[in-house]
SEDODO-233994 format. One line per 5 residues: number of its first residue (from 1); their letters; for each residue x, y negated, z negated of C-alpha. Coordinates in steps of 0.5 Angstrom, whole numbers. Layout:
BEGIN
NUM	A	X/Y/Z; ...
% end
This chain:
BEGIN
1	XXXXX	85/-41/-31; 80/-35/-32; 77/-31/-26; 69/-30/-25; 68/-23/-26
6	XXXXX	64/-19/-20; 58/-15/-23; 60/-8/-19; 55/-6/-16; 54/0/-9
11	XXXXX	48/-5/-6; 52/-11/-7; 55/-10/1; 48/-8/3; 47/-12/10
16	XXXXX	40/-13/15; 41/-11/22; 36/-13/27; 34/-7/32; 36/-9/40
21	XXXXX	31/-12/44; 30/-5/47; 28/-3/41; 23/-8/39; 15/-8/41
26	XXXXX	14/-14/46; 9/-17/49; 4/-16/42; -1/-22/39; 0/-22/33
31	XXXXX	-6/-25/29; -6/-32/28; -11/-31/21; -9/-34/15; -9/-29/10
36	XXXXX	-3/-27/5; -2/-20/8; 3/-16/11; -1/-16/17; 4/-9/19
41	XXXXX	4/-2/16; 8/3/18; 10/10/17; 14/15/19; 10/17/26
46	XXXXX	7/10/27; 7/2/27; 1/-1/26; 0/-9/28; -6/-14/26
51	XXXXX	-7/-17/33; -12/-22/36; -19/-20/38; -24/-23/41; -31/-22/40
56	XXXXX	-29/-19/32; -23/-15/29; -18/-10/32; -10/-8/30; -5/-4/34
61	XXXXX	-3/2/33; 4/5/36; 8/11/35; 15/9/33; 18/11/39
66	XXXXX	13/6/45; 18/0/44; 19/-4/49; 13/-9/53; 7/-7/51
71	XXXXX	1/-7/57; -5/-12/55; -8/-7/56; -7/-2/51; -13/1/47
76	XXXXX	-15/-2/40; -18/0/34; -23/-5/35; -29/-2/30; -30/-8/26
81	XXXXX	-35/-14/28; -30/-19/24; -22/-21/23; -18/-15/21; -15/-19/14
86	XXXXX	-10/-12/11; -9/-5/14; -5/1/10; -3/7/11; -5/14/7
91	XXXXX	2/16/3; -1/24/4; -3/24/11; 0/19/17; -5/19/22
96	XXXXX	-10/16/17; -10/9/16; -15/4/12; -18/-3/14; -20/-9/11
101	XXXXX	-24/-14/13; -28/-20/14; -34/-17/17; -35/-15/8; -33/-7/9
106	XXXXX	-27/-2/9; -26/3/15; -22/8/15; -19/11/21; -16/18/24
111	XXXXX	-10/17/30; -9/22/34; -2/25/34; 2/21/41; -2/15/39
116	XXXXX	-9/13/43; -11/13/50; -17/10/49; -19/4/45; -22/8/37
121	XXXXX	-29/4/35; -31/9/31; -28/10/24; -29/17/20; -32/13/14
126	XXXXX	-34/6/14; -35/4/6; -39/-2/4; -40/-5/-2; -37/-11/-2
131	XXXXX	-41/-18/-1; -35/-22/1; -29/-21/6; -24/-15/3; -17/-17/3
136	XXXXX	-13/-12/-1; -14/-4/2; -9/0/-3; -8/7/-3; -7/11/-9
141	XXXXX	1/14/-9; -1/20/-12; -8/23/-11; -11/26/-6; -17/21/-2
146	XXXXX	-17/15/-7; -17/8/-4; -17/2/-8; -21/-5/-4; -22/-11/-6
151	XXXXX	-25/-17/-4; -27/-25/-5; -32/-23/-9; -28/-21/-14; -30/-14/-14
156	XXXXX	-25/-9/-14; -27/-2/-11; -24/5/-13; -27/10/-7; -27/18/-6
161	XXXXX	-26/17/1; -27/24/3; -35/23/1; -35/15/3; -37/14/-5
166	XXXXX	-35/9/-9; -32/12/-16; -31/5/-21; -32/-1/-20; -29/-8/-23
171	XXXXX	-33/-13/-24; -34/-21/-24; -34/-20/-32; -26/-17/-30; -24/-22/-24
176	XXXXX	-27/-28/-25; -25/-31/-18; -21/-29/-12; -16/-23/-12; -10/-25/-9
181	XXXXX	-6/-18/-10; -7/-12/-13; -2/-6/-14; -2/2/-16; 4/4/-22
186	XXXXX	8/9/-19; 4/15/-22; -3/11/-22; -5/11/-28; -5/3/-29
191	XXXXX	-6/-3/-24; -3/-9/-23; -7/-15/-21; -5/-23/-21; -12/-28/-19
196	XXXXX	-14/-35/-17; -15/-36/-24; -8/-36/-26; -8/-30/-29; -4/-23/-28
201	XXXXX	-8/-18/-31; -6/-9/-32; -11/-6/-32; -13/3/-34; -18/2/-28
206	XXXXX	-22/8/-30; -24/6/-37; -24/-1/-34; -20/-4/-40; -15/-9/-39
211	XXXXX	-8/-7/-43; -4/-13/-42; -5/-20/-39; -1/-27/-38; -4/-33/-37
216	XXXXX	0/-38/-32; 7/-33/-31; 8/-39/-26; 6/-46/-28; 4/-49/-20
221	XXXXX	-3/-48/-17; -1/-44/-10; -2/-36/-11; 2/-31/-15; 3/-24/-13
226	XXXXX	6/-19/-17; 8/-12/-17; 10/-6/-22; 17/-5/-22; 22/1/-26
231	XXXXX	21/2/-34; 15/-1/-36; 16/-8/-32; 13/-12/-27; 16/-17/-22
236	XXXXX	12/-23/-21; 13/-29/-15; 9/-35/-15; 11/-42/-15; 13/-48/-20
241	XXXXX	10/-55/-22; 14/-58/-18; 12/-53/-12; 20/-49/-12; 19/-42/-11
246	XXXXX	20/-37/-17; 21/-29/-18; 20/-27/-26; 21/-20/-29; 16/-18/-35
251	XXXXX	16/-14/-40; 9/-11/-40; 10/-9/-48; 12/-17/-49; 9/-21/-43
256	XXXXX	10/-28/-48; 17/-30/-44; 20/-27/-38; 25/-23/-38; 28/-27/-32
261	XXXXX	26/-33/-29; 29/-35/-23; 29/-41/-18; 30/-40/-11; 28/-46/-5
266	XXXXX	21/-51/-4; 19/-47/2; 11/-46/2; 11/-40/4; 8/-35/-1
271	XXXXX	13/-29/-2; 11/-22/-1; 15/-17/-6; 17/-10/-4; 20/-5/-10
276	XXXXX	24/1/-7; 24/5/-14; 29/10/-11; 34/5/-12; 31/-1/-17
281	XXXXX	31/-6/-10; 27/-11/-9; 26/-15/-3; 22/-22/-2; 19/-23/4
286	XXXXX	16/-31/5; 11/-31/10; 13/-37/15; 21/-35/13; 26/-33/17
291	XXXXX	31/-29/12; 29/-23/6; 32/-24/0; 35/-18/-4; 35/-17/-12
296	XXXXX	37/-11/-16; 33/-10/-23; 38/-6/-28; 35/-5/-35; 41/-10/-39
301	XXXXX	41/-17/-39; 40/-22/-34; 37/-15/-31; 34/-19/-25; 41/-20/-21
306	XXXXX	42/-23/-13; 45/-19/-8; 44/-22/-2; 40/-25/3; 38/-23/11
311	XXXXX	36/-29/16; 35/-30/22; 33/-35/27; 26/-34/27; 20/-34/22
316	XXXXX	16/-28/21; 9/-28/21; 7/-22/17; 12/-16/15; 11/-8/15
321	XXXXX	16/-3/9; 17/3/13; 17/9/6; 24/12/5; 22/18/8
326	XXXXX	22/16/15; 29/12/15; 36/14/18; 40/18/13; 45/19/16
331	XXXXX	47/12/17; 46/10/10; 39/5/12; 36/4/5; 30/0/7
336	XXXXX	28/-2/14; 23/-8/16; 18/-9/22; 18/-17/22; 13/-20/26
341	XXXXX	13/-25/31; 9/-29/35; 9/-24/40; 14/-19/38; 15/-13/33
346	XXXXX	22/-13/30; 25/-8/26; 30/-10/22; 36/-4/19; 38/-5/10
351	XXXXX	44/-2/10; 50/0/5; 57/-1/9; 60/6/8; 66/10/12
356	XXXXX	63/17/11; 57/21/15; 55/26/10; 49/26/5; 50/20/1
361	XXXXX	46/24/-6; 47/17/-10; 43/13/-4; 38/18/-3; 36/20/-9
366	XXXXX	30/25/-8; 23/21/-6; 17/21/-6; 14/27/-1; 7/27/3
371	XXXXX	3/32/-2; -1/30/-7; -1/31/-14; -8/30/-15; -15/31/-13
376	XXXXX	-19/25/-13; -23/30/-19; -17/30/-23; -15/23/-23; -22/21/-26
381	XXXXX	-22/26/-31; -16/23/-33; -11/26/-31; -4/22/-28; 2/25/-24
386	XXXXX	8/22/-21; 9/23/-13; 12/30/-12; 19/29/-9; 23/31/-4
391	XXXXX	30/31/-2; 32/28/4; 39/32/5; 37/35/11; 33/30/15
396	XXXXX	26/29/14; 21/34/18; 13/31/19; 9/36/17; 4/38/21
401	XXXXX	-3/34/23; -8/34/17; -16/33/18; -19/28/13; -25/31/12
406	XXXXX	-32/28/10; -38/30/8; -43/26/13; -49/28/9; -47/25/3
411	XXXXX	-44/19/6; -50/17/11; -55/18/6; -50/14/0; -53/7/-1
416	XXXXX	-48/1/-2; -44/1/-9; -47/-5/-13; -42/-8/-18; -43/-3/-25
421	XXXXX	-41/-6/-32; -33/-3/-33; -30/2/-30; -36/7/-31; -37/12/-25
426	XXXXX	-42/10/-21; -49/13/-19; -47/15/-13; -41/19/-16; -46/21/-21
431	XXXXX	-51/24/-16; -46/27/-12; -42/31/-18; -48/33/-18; -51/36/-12
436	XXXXX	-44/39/-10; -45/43/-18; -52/46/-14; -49/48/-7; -43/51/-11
441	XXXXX	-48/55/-15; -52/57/-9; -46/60/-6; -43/63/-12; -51/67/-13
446	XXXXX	-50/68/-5; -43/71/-5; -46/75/-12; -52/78/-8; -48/80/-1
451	XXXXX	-43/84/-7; -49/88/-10; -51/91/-3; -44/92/-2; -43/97/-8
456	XXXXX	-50/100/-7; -48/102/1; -42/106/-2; -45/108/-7; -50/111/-2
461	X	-44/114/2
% end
């Protein structure tokens, strides 16, 4: 009789573990919009929650450590006059956070250390340039105050967010129809995109060249998303002909056949997929759902391997992926969750069963830290760089507070980005490179002057 062998595997015994009901955010109304995001961010400071406004779009921001009821009460961002649709954080500073929606533009958002005490109408920049609701607001991982939008218009925006600018733009003449998903690689070079007209598409954003492209990577009509994965792959979930959910692992170099093609069940909820590069994890999360599937990605056949899946009684409305550097080290959580309810904020715990309270360095290799690579300068120029890592052998210590500066002038006299061949810089880039190059210059003939007088009145003495 032969024995089955069991692939040998440290995640093989990875389990979730709800937060206790003292630890979760109660009383929150979560936003009853149809729209396949996440509809929650998170990040070592704070949870921010897409919620039920009247009379336009708001979301709730929380310090992590505010669990229990929340008071009906408890100020808002509330700046724009339409639902909020997607909300995330800015990997290089956690008090900044950008929002999308229907109201056609993007807002970019300060929060005070300690969270607010008075509802936040204000934004530090609103971006405008979409025609149609914006869906998808995703940060750059490693240059500093870039930020990716895109919209039903079938636009996608790359802004300068410190000058409130947009930097390229990506046509109709790229997406012919609505976006349904957009990533960033990990060192920002490419992105990753999947559309209504059942095409994934990577894209050098900069030059506005499509690498590579699939057509139909899942022969159902409902919507794909797709993610970048380790070594040149990407994952991609979206729905048979026969309407049964799937997951597929790709090739970029050779996107003919998957690398791996699985089948999972008939639920209709679309999968939200979250990678964990630092242990090659993916996690998918089916709005509507009440569990999260756990897959690990190896670089030898069947390379797409089922770990394990984590379910619950509830189903989810929406989920937030709290970044490495704000888990609990010492108890050996890979990944946490914040799965929304109805009307609760559940933390859910990924963690490796294992005896030892020391530092496990093969759980937490180092991971991406919170300084930028790049300017946004640097990264037009053509410049890529991946994150620049941090150990968490010691725990991670948040650094101090950083003001997002914005030049007002030139983001109050800038005019809307109007859609541009390619990904050619706009002219309000143009013009702004520009101005920036002749206030250099003043200041520099300035400095040059104040110099000459100087060594005039020691020469004097």
């Amino acid at each position: 009789m032969s024995r089955q062998v069991v692939r040998s595997s440290k995640f093989r015994h990875v389990f979730g573990q709800p937060a206790k009901a003292d630890q979760c955010y109660e009383d929150v109304r979560v936003s009853q919009t149809t729209w396949d995001s996440g509809f929650c961010a998170v990040n070592p400071k704070f949870v921010a929650l897409i919620c039920e406004a009247s009379g336009g779009g708001a979301f709730l921001v929380l310090p992590l450590s505010k669990t229990g009821r929340v008071d009906k009460n408890v100020p808002m961002v509330c700046g724009h006059t339409a639902p909020v649709l997607d909300i995330s954080w800015c990997p290089h500073n956690d008090n900044v956070i950008a929002s999308g929606s229907e109201d056609c533009t993007v807002m970019v958002w300060e929060i005070p250390d300690g969270g607010l005490v008075v509802p936040l109408r204000e934004p530090i920049v609103t971006l405008e340039g979409h025609t149609k609701r914006v869906g998808i607001v995703a940060w750059h991982p490693t240059a500093q105050n870039v930020l990716l939008s895109a919209g039903c218009d079938s636009v996608i925006l790359v802004w300068d967010v410190s000058t409130g600018t947009a930097m390229l733009t990506l046509g109709p003449d790229v997406h012919p129809d609505t976006i349904y998903s957009v990533d960033w690689s990990r060192d920002g070079g490419l992105i990753c995109t999947s559309c209504r007209d059942k095409h994934v598409r990577i894209i050098e954003p900069r030059k506005g060249t499509i690498m590579a492209e699939k057509s139909r990577p899942h022969e159902g009509t409902r919507p794909v998303h797709a993610v970048f994965v380790s070594e040149g792959k990407i994952l991609t979930t979206g729905f048979s002909r026969m309407s049964e959910r799937q997951v597929a692992l790709w090739d970029t170099k050779h996107l003919e056949e998957p690398l791996s093609l699985q089948e999972l069940d008939t639920s209709s909820g679309v999968l939200l997929p979250f990678f964990d590069p630092d242990t090659n994890i993916v996690y998918l999360c089916g709005k509507g759902d009440s569990s999260i599937r756990y897959f690990e990605i190896t670089s030898e056949a069947p390379f797409l391997h089922y770990l394990s899946m984590f379910s619950s009684k509830e189903s989810q409305r929406g989920m937030g992926y709290m970044p490495k550097r704000g888990l609990e080290v010492n108890k050996c959580e890979i990944a946490r969750f914040y799965k929304l309810h109805e009307r609760k904020c559940e933390p859910i715990a990924m963690t490796v069963p294992r005896k030892s309270d020391l530092f496990q360095e093969d759980l937490y290799p180092p991971t991406a830290g919170p300084d930028p690579a790049l300017t946004a300068e640097e990264w037009m120029g053509g410049r890529d760089a991946g994150p620049l890592l941090i150990s968490l052998k010691d725990g991670y210590v948040p650094p101090k507070s950083r003001e997002l500066r914005v030049n007002r002038g030139l983001e109050s006299s800038r005019r809307k980005a109007a859609p541009e061949a390619g990904g050619t810089p706009s002219v309000d880039a143009m013009s702004r490179m520009e101005e920036e190059m002749r206030k250099l210059q003043a200041t520099v003939q300035e400095l040059q002057k104040r110099l000459d007088r100087l060594e005039e009145a020691l020469e004097a003495k």
